[in-house]
matplotlib code that plots the C-alpha trace (Angstrom):
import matplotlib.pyplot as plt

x = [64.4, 62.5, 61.1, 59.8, 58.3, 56.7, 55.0, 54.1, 52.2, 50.5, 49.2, 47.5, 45.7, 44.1, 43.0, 41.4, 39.9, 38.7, 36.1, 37.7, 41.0, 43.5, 44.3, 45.0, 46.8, 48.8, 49.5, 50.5, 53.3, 54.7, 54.6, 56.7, 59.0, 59.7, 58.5, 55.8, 56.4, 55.7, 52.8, 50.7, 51.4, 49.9, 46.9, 46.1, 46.9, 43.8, 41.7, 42.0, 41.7, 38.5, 37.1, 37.6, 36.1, 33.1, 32.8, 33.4, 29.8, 28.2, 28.6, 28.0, 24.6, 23.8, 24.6, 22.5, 19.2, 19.5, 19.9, 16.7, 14.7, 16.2, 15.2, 11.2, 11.4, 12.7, 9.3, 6.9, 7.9, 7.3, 4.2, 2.9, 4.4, 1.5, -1.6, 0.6, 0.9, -3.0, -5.0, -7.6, -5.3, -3.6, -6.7, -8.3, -5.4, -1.8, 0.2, 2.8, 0.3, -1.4, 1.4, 2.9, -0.1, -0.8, 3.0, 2.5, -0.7, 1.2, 4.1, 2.6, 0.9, 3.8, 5.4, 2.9, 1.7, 5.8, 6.8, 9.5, 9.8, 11.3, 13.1, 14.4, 14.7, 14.9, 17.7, 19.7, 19.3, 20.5, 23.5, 24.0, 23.8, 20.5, 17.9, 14.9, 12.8, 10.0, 9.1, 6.6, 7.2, 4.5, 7.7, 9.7, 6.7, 6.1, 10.1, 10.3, 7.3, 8.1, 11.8, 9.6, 7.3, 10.2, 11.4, 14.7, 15.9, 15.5, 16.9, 19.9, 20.3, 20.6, 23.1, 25.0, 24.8, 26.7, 29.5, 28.2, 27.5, 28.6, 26.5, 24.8, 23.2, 18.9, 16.8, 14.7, 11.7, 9.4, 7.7, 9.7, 9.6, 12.5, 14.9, 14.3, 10.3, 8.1, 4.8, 0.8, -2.1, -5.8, -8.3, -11.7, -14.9, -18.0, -20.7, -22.9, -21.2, -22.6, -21.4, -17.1, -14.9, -12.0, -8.6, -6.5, -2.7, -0.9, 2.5, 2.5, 6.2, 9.2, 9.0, 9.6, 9.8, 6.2, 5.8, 4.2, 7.0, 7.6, 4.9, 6.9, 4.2, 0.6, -0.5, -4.2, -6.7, -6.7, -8.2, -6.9, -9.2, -8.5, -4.7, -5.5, -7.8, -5.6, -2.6, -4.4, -6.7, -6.1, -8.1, -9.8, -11.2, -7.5, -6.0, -3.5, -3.9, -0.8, 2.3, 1.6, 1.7, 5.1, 5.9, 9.1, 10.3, 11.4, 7.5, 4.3, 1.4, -2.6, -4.7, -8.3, -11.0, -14.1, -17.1, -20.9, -24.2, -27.3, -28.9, -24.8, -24.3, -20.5, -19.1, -16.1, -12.8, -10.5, -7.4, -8.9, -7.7, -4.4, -0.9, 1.6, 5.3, 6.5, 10.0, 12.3, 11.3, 8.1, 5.4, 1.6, -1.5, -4.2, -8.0, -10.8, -14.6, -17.0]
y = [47.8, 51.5, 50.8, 47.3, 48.2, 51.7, 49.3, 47.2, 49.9, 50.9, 47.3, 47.0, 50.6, 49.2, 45.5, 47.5, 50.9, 48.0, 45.6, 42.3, 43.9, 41.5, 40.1, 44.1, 44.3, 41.4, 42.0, 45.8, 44.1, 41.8, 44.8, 47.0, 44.4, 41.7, 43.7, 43.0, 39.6, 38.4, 40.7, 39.3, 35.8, 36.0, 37.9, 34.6, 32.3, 34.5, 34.6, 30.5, 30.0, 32.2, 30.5, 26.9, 28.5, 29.3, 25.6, 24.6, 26.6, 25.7, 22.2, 22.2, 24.1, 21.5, 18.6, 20.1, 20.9, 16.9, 15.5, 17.3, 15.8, 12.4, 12.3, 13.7, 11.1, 8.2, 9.8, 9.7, 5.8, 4.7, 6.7, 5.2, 1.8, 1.6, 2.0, 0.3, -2.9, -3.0, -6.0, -4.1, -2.1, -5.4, -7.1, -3.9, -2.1, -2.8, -1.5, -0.6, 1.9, 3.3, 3.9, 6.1, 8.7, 8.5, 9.3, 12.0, 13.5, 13.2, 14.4, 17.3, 18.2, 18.0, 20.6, 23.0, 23.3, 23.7, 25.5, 23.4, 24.4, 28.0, 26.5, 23.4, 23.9, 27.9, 27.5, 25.1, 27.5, 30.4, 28.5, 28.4, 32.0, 31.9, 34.7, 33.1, 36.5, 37.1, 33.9, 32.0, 28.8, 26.6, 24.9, 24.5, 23.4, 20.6, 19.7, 19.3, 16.8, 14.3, 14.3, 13.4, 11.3, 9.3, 8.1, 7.8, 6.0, 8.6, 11.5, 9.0, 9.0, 12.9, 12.0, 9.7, 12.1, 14.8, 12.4, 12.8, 8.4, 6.0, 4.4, 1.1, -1.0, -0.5, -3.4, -4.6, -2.4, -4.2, -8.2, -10.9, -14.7, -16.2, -18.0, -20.9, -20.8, -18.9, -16.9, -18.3, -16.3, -17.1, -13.9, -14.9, -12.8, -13.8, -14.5, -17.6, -18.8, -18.9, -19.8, -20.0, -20.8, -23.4, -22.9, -26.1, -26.4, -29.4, -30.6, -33.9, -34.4, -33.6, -32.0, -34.0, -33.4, -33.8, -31.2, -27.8, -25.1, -22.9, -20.0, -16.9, -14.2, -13.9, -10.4, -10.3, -7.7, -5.6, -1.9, 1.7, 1.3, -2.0, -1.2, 1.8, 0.4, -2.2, 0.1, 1.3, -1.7, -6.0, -8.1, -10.9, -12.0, -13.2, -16.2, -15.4, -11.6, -10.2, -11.8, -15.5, -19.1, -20.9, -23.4, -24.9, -24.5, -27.6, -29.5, -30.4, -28.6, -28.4, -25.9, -26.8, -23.9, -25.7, -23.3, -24.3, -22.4, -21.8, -25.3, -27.0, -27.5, -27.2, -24.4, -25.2, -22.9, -22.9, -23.3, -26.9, -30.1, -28.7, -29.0, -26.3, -25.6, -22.3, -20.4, -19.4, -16.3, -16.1, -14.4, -15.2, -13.7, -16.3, -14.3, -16.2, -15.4, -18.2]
z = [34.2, 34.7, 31.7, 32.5, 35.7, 33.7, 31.2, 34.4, 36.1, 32.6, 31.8, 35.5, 35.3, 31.9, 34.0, 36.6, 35.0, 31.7, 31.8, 30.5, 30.1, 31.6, 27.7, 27.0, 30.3, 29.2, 25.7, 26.8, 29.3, 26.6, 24.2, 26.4, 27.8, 25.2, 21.8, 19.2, 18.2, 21.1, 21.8, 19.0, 20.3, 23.4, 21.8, 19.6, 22.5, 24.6, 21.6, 21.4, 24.9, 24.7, 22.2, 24.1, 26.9, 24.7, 23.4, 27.2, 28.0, 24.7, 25.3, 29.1, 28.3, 25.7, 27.9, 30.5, 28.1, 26.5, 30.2, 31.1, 28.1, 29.1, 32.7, 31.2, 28.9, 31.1, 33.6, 31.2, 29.9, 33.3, 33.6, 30.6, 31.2, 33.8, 30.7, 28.4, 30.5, 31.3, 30.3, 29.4, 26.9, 25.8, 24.9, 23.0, 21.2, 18.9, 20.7, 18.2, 16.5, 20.1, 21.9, 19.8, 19.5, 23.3, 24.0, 21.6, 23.4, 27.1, 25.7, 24.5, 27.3, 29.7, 26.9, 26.7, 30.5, 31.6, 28.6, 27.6, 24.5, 26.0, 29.1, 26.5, 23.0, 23.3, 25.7, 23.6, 20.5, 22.7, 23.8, 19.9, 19.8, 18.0, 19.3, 19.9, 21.2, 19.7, 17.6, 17.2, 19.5, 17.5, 15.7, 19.0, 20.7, 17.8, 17.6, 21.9, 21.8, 19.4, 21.4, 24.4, 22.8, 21.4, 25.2, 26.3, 23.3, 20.8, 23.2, 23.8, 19.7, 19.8, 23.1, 20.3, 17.6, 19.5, 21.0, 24.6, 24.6, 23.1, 20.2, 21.4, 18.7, 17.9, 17.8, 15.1, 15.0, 12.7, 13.7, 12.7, 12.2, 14.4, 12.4, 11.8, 11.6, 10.0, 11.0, 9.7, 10.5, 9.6, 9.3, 8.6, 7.7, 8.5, 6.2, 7.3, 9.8, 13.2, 16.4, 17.0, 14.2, 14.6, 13.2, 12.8, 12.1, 12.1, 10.7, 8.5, 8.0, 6.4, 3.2, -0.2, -3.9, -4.1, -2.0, -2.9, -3.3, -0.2, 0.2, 1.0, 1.6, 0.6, -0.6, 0.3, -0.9, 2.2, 1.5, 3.3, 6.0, 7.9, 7.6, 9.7, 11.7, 12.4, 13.3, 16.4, 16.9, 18.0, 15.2, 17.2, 14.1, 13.1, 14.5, 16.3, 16.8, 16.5, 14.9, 14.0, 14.4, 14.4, 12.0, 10.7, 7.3, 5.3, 6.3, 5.2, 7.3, 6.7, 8.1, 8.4, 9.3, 10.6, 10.6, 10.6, 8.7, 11.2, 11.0, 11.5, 8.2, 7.3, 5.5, 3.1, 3.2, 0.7, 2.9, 3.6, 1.8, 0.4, 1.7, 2.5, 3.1, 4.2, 4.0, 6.3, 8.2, 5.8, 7.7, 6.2, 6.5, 4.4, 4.5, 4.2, 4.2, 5.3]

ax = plt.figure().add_subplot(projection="3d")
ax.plot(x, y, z, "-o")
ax.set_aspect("equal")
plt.show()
């Protein structure tokens, strides 16, 4: 029992004269009183608990970091949502290709005047044990606004990734027909036409086995430029300017484009004076120059 109590008295001097030496305290006690084997079980027991309590803080610190990017990004959707939401900008720009590079711009900004690509990004690779002094921060800077300029969907992905949320299904990101209809669109150039240009649609009746066979798409000869211009930019020169016109697989439509020359003489289109029948979920964009 002399002994016990000796081995006692040795473990505490080593826990207070040792920084961080409770586990040699410990493993010094169950050396002396219960023997070796036992010894070397409670050191791996304190080495695993250890390295939980490391995970613990990794993951806290990494919960905290993606929390902060969420509440910035959830901020600057709402900021936006106020431009984004503007007539003005509704009748001048797509937004699916404008929004994206002004949530960009903001985003990078907000990064660069707060540093968030030390506080945020260099503190989640820290927590990682990465040392970050030193570097160039034009990578970090880059990585921490497209997080942001993503919104609070695509920090909630990184949430999903790493098992802090639970997944929840995206949407559909590119246009599509509903089911059940199909999209038409008319995009005219001018030539000699003067004055507006009317686009008519209308449905003659169920479709038959006379019937032309279902257009599907129409690849039109469309160069570099107006697909980028168009990214950024609404085409009022298309009817309608974004998406299309419903129509209803399984019928007969004609479109007629009525457009006059300077003294009111008519023009003729092409898409007059024929029939159509479109598929399901078949989105068309006919071009026409009159």
């Amino acid at each position: 029992m002399r002994s016990i109590m000796s081995g006692k008295s040795a473990g505490f001097a080593v826990w207070r004269w040792y920084p961080g030496g409770f586990a040699v305290a410990l493993s010094a006690v169950s050396a002396m009183a219960f023997g070796p084997a036992l010894a070397q079980e409670t050191t791996t027991a304190l080495a695993q608990a250890q390295a939980l309590t490391r995970t613990g803080e990794v993951a806290a610190a990494s919960f905290s970091v993606l929390m902060i990017l969420f509440v910035l990004a959830v901020l600057i959707e709402s900021a936006l949502a106020v431009i984004f939401n503007w007539r003005l900008f509704l009748e001048m720009f797509n937004g699916r290709g404008v929004k994206t590079l002004v949530a960009i711009v903001l985003s990078a900004i907000v990064v660069s005047t707060f540093d968030l690509d030390q506080q945020v990004f260099g503190a989640l690779l820290e927590a990682y044990g990465v040392d970050v002094g030193g570097t160039d921060h034009t990578v970090a800077l880059i990585v921490t606004t497209l997080i942001l300029a993503g919104g609070s969907s695509g920090v909630n992905r990184i949430l999903v990734s790493l098992g802090y949320r639970q997944p929840v299904a995206d949407t559909p990101k590119l246009p599509e027909a509903p089911k059940g209809k199909a999209w038409v669109a008319i995009r005219v150039t001018r030539d000699e036409a003067v004055g507006p240009i009317e686009i008519h649609i209308q449905k003659k009746g169920p479709r038959t086995d006379q019937s032309p066979p279902e257009l599907a798409g129409v690849i039109a000869p469309v160069g570099f430029w107006y697909r980028l211009w168009s990214v950024f930019f609404l085409d009022h020169s298309r009817y309608p300017p974004t998406a299309g016109h419903d129509v209803l697989p399984g019928h007969e439509y004609v479109i007629l484009v009525e457009a006059h020359k300077q003294g009111g003489e008519p023009i003729d289109c092409e898409l007059n004076d024929k029939t159509y029948c479109f598929a399901d979920g078949a989105i068309i964009d006919f071009h026409v120059t009159v």
